[in-house]
PAMAR-555305 format. One line per 8 residues: number of its first residue (from 1); their letters; for each residue x negated, y, z of N, C-alpha, C. Coordinates in Angstrom, 1 decimal, decimal comma. Layout:
BEGIN
NUM> a> X:Y:Z:X:Y:Z:X:Y:Z  ...
REM end
This chain:
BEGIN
1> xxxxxxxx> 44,3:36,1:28,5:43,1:35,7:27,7:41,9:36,2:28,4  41,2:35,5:28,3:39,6:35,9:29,2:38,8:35,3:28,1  37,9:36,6:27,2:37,2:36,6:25,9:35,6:36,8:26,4  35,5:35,8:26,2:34,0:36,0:25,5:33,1:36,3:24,2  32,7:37,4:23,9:32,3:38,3:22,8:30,9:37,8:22,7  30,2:36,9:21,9:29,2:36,9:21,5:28,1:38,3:21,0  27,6:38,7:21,5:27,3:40,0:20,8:25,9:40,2:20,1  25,3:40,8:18,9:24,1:40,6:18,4:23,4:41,9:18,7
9> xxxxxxxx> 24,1:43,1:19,0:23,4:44,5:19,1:24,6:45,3:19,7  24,1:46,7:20,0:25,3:47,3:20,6:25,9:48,2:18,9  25,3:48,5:17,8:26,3:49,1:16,6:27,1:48,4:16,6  26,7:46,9:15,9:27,6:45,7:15,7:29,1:45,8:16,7  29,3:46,1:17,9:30,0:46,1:19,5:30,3:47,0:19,3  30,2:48,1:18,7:31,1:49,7:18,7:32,7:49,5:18,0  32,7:48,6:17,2:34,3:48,8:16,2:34,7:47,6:17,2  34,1:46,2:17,3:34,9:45,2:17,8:35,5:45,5:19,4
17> xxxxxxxx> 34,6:46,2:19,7:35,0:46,5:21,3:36,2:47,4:21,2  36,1:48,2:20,4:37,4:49,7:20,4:38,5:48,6:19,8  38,3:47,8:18,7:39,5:47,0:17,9:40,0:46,0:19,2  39,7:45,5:19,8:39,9:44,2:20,9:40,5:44,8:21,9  40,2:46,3:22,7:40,7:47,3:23,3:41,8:47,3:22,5  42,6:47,8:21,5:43,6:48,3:20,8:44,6:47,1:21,1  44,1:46,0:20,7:45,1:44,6:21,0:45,7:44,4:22,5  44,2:45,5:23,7:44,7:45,0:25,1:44,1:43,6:25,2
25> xxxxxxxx> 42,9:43,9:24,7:42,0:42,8:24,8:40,8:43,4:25,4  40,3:42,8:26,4:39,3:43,2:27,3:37,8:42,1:27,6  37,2:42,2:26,0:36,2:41,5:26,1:34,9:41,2:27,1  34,3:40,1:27,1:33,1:40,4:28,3:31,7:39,9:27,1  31,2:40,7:26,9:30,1:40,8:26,1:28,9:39,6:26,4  28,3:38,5:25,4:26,8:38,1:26,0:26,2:38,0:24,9  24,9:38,5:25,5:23,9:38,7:24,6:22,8:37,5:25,1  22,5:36,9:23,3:21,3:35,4:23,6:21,5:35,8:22,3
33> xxxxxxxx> 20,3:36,5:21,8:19,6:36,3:20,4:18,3:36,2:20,4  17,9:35,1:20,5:16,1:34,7:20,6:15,9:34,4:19,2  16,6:35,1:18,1:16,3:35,1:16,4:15,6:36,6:16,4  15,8:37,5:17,1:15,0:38,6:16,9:13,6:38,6:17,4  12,5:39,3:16,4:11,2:39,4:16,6:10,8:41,1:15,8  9,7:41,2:16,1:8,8:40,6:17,2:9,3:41,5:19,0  8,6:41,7:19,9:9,4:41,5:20,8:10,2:43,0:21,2  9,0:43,8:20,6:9,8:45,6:20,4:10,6:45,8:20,3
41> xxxxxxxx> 11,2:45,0:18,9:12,6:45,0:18,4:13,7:44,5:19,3  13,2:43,0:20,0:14,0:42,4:20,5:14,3:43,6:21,8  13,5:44,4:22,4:13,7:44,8:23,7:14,3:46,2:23,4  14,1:46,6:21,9:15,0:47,7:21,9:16,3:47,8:21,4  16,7:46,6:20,9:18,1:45,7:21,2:18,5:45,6:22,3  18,1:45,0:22,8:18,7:44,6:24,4:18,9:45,5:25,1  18,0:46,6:25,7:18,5:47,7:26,3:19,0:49,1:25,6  19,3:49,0:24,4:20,2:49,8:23,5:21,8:49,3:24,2
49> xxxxxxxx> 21,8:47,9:23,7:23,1:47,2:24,5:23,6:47,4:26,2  22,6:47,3:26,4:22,9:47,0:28,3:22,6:48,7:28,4  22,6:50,0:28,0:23,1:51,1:28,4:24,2:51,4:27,1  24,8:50,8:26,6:26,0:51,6:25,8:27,0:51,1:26,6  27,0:49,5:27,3:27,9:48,7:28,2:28,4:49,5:29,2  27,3:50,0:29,8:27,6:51,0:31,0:28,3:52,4:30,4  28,5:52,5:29,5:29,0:54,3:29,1:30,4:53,7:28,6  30,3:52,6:27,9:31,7:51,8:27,7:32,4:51,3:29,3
57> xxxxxxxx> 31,8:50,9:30,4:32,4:50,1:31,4:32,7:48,7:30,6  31,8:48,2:29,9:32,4:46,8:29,3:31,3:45,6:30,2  32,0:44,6:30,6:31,2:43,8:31,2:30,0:43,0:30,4  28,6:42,8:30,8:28,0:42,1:29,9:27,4:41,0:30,5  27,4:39,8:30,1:26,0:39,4:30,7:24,7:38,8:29,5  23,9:39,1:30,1:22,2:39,0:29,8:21,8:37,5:29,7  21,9:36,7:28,6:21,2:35,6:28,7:19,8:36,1:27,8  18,8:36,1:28,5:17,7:37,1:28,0:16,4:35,9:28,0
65> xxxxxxxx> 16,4:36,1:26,4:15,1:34,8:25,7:14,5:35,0:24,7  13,5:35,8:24,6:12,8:35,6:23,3:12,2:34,6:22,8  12,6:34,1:21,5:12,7:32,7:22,0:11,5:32,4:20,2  10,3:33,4:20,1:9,6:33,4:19,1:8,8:31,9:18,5  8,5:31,6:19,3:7,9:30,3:19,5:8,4:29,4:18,7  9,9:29,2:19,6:10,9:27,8:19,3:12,0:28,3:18,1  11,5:29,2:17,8:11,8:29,8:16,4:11,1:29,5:15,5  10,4:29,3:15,7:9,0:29,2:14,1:8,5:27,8:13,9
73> xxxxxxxx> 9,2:26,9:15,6:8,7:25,8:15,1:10,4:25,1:14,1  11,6:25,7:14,9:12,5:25,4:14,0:13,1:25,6:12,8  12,4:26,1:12,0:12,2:26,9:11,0:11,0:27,2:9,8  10,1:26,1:10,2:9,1:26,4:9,5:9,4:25,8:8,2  10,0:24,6:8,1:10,5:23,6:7,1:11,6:24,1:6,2  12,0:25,0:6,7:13,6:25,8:6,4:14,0:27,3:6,1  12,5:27,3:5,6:12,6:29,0:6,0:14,4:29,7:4,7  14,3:29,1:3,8:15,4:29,4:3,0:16,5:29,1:3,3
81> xxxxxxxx> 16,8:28,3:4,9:18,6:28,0:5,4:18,3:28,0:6,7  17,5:29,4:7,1:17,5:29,2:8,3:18,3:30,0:8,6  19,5:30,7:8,5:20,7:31,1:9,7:21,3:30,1:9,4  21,6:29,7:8,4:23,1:28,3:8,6:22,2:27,2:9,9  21,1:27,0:9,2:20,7:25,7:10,1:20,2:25,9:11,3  19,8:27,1:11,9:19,0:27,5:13,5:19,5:28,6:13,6  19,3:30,1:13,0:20,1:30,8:13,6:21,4:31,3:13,9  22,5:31,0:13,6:23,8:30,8:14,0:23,8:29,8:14,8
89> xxxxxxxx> 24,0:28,5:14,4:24,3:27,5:14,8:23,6:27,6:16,5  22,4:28,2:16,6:21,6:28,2:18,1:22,2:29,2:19,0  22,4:30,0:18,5:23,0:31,6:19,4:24,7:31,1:19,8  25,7:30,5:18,5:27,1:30,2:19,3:26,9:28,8:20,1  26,6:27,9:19,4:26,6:27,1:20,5:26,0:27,4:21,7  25,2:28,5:22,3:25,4:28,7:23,4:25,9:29,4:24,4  26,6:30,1:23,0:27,6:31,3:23,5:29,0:30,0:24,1  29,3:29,1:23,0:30,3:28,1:23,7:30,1:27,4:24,9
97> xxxxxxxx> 28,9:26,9:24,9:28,4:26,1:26,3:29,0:27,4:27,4  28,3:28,5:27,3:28,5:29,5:28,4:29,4:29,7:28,9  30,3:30,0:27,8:32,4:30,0:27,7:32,8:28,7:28,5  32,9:28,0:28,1:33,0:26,5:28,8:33,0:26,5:30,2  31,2:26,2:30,2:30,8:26,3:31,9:31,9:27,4:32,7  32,0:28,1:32,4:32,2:30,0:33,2:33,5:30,6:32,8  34,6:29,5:33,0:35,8:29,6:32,6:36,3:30,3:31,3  35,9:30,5:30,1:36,0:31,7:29,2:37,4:30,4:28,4
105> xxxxxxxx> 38,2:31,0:28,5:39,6:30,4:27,0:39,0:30,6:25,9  38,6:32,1:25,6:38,6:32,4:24,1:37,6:33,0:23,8  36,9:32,7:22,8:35,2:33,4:22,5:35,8:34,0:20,7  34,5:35,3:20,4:34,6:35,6:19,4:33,3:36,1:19,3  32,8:36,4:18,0:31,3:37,0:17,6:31,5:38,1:17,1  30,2:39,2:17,4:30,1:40,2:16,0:29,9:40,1:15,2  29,1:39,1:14,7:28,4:39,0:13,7:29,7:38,8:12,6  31,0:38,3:13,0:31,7:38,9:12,1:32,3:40,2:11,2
113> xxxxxxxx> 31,5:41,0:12,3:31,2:42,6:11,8:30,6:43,0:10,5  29,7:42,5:10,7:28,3:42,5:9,5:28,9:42,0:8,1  28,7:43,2:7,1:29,2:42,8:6,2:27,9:42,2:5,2  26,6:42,2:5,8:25,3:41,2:5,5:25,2:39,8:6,0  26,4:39,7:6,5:26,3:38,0:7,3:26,9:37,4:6,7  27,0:35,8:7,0:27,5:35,2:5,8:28,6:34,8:6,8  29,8:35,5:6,3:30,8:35,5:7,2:31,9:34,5:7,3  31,7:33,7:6,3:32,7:32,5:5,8:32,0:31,4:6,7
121> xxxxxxxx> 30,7:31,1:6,6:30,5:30,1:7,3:30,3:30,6:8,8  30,2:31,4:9,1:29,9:31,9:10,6:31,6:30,8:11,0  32,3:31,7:10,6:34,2:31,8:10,7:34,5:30,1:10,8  33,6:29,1:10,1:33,8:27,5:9,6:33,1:27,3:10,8  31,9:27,5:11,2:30,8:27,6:12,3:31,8:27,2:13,5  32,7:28,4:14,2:33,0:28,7:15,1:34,6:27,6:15,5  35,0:27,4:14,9:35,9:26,8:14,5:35,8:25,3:14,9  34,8:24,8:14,2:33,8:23,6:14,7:33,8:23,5:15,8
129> xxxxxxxx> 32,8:24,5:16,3:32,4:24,9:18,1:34,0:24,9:18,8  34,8:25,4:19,0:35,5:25,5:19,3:36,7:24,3:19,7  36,5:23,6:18,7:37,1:22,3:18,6:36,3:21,0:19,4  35,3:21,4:19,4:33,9:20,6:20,3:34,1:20,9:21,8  34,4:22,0:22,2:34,2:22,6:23,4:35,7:22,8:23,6  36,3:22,8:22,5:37,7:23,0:23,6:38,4:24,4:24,2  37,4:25,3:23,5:37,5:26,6:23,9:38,4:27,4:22,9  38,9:28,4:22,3:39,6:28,9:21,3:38,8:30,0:20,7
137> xxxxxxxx> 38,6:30,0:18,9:38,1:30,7:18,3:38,8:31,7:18,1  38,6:33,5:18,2:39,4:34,3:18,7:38,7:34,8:16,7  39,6:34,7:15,5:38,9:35,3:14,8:39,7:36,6:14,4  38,7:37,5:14,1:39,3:38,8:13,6:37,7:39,4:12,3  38,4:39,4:11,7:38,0:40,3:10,3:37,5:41,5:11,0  36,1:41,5:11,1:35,9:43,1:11,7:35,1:44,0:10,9  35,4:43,4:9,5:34,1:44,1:8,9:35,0:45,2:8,1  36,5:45,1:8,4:37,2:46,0:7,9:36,6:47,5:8,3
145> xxxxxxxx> 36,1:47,6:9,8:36,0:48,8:10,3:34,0:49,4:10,4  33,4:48,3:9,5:32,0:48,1:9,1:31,5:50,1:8,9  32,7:51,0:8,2:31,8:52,3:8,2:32,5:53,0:9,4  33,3:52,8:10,1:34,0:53,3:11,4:33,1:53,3:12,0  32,5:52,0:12,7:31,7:51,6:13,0:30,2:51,7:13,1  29,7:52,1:12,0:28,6:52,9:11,6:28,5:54,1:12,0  29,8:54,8:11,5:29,1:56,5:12,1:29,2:56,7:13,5  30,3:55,8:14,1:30,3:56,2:15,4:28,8:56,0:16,7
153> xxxxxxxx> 28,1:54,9:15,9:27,4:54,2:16,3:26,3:55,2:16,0  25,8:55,9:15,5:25,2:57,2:14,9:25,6:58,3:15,8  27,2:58,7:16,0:27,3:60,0:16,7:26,7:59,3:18,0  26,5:58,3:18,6:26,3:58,3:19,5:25,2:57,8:19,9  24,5:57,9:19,3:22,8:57,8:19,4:22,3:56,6:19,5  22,8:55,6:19,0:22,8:54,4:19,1:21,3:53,9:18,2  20,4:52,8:18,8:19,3:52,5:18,1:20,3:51,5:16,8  19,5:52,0:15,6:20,3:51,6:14,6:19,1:50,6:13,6
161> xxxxxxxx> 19,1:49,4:13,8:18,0:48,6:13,3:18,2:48,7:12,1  17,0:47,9:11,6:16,6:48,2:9,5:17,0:46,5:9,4  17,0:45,9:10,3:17,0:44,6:9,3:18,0:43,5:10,6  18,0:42,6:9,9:18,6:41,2:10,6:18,4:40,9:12,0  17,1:40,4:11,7:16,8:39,8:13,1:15,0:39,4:13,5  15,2:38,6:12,3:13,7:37,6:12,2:13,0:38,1:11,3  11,4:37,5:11,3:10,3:38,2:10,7:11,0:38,5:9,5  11,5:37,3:8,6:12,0:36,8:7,6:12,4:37,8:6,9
169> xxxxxxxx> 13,6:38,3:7,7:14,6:39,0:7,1:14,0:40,7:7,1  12,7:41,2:8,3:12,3:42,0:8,6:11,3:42,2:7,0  10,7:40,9:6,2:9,6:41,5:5,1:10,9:41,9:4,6  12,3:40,7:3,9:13,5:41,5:2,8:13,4:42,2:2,6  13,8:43,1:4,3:14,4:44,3:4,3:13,1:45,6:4,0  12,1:45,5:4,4:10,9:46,3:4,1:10,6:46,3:2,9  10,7:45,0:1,8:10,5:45,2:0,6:11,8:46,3:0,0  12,9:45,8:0,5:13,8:46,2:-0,4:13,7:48,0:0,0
177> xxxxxxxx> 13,3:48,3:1,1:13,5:50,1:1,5:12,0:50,2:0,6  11,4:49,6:0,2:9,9:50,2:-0,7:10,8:50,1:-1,8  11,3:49,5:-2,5:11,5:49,7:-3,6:13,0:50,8:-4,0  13,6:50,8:-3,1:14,3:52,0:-2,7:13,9:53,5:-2,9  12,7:53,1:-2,0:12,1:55,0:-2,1:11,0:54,8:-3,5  10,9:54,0:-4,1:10,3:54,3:-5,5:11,4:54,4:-6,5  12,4:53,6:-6,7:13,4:54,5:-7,5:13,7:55,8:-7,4  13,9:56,9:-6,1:14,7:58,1:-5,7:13,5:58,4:-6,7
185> xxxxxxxx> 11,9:58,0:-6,0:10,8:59,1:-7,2:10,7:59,0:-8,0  11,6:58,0:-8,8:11,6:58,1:-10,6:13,4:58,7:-10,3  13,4:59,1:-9,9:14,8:59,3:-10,3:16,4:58,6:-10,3  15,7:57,5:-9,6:17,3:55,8:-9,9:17,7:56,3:-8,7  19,0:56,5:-8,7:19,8:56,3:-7,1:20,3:54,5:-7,2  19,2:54,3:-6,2:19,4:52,9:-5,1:20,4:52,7:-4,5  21,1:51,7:-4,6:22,5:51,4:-3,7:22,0:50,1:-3,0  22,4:49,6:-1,6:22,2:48,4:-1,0:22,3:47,4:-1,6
193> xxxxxxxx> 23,7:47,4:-2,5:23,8:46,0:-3,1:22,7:45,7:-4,5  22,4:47,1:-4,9:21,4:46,5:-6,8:20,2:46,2:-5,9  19,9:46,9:-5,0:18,3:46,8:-3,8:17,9:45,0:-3,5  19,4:44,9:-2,9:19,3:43,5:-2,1:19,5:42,4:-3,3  19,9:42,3:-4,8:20,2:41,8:-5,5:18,7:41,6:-6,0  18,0:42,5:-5,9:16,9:42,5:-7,0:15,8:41,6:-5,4  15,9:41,6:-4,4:15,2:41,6:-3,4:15,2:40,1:-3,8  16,8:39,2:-4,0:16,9:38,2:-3,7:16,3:37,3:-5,0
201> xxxxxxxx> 16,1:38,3:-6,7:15,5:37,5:-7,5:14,4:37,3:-7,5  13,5:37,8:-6,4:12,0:38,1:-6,3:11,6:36,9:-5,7  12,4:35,9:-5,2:12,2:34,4:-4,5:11,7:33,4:-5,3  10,8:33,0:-4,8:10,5:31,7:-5,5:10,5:30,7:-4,0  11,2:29,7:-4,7:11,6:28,7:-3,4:12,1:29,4:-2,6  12,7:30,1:-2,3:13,1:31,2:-1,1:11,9:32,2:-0,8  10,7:31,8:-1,1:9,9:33,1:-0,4:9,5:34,3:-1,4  9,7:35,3:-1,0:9,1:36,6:-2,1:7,8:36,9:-2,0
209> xxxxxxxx> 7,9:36,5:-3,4:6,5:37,0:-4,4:6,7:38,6:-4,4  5,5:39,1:-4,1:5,2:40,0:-4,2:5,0:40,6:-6,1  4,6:40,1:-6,5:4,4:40,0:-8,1:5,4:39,8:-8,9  5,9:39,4:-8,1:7,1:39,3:-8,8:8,4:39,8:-8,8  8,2:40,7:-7,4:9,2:42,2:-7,1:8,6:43,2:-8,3  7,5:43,0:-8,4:7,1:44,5:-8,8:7,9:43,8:-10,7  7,6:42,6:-11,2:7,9:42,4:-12,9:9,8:42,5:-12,5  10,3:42,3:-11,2:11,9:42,4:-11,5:12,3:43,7:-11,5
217> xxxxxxxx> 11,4:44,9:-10,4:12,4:46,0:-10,3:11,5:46,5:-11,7  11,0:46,2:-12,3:10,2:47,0:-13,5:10,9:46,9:-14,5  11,3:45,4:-14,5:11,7:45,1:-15,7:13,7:45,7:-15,7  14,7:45,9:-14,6:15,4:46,5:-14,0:16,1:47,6:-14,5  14,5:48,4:-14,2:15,3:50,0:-14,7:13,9:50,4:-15,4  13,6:49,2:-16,4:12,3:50,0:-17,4:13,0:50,9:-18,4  14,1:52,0:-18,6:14,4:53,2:-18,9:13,9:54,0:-18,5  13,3:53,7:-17,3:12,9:54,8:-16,5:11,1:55,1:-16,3
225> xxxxx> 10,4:53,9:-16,8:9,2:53,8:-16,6:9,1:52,5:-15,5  8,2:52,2:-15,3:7,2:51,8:-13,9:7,7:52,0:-13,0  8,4:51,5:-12,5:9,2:52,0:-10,9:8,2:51,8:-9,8  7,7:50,6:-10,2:6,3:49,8:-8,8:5,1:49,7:-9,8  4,2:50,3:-9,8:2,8:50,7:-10,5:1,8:49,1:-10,0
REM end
C-alpha cells in the first residue's frame, strides 16, 4: 500500500500517524489547506507541520497556497455551506488528483480525526473522489483517539490552534471562548458542547448576531444573572 494522508495540521497527524504506524502502515503526508486565514495562522500551521515531520521521519510534501482571495470569492454566496461546498470538496480533490498523478493506491484524511468536522459527509466525500479517480479510500475512524491525540500533541509542544480554519469559523470560535470566560466569572462551568450550541443559535441566516449572542447566553443561564452585560 502506498498512502497518501491528506493532512490539515500536525495535532490533527499525532494519533493518525502513530494508529497507521500500528497497522504497518507508512503514510506520506500532504498538506494544501488554502481554507486557513489569515496568513499567520496559515504559516504557523505549516511550519508546525514541516518540523514535527522531521522529529517523526514521516515523509511530507508541501503543496503550499494560501489561497485567501479564491476563498472569499468562492464563498461569498455560501458563507453557511461553505465546508461541504468549497472547503472539503477543494482540499481532497486535490489531494486525489495528487494521489493519482504520483502513483499513490490509497489516500486518507485527518480531518477524520476532528471530532468538530462533519465526519459523515467528509467519509461520503471521499468515497466519491475515490471512485472518480480510481484511487482507494483508506477509511479509519480516528476520532476514537481525539484525547490520545490531544495530550500528546501538548506534551510535545505542538502549536495547538483555537479554531477551524477560515475567518468564518475564527469569529465562532472567538465568540464562543468570550462567552466561555464570562460564564467561569459568574460562576457557569462552560463545556465545548453548551458553548458551541449556544454559538450556533446566535445565527441568523448563518451569520452571528452579535445581539443576539448576548439575548441567548443571557437568557441560557439567567439563574445566574447577566452572563454578557
Amino acid at each position: 500500500m502506498k498512502l497518501l494522508l491528506h493532512t490539515c495540521c500536525a495535532p490533527c497527524s499525532v494519533y493518525c500517524i502513530k494508529s497507521l504506524r500500528a497497522e504497518d502502515i507508512e503514510p506520506t503526508l500532504y498538506w494544501y489547506n488554502p481554507n486557513i486565514h489569515p496568513y499567520v495562522e496559515y504559516k504557523a500551521r505549516r511550519d508546525c507541520l514541516v518540523e514535527y515531520v522531521k522529529q517523526k521521519q514521516v515523509k511530507l510534501v508541501l503543496e503550499d497556497a494560501y489561497g485567501l482571495d479564491e476563498f472569499c470569492k468562492n464563498v461569498v454566496d455560501k458563507i453557511t455551506t461553505r465546508c461541504q461546498d468549497y472547503c472539503y470538496p477543494k482540499r481532497l480533490r486535490q489531494a486525489f488528483e495528487y494521489a493519482k498523478k504520483n502513483g499513490y493506491d490509497t489516500i486518507s484524511t485527518t480531518l477524520l480525526y476532528s471530532i468538530y468536522q462533519k465526519h459523515e459527509f467528509i467519509a461520503d466525500l471521499m468515497e466519491a473522489l475515490a471512485a472518480e479517480y480510481g484511487v482507494e479510500f483508506l477509511y479509519r475512524d480516528f476520532r476514537k483517539g481525539w484525547q490520545e491525540g490531544q495530550d500528546e500533541a501538548r506534551a510535545a509542544g505542538l502549536y495547538m490552534q483555537k479554531y477551524c480554519g477560515c475567518v468564518f469559523s475564527e469569529e465562532e470560535s472567538g465568540i464562543g471562548r468570550e462567552i466561555g470566560r464570562k460564564m467561569k466569572k459568574q460562576g457557569v462551568s462552560p463545556t465545548n458542547a453548551n458553548v458551541r450550541k449556544l454559538v450556533e443559535s446566535c445565527k441568523v441566516d448563518g451569520i452571528i448576531v452579535p445581539g443576539v449572542v448576548k439575548a441567548a447566553v443571557n437568557e441560557a443561564f439567567s439563574e445566574y444573572g447577566d452572563i454578557i452585560d
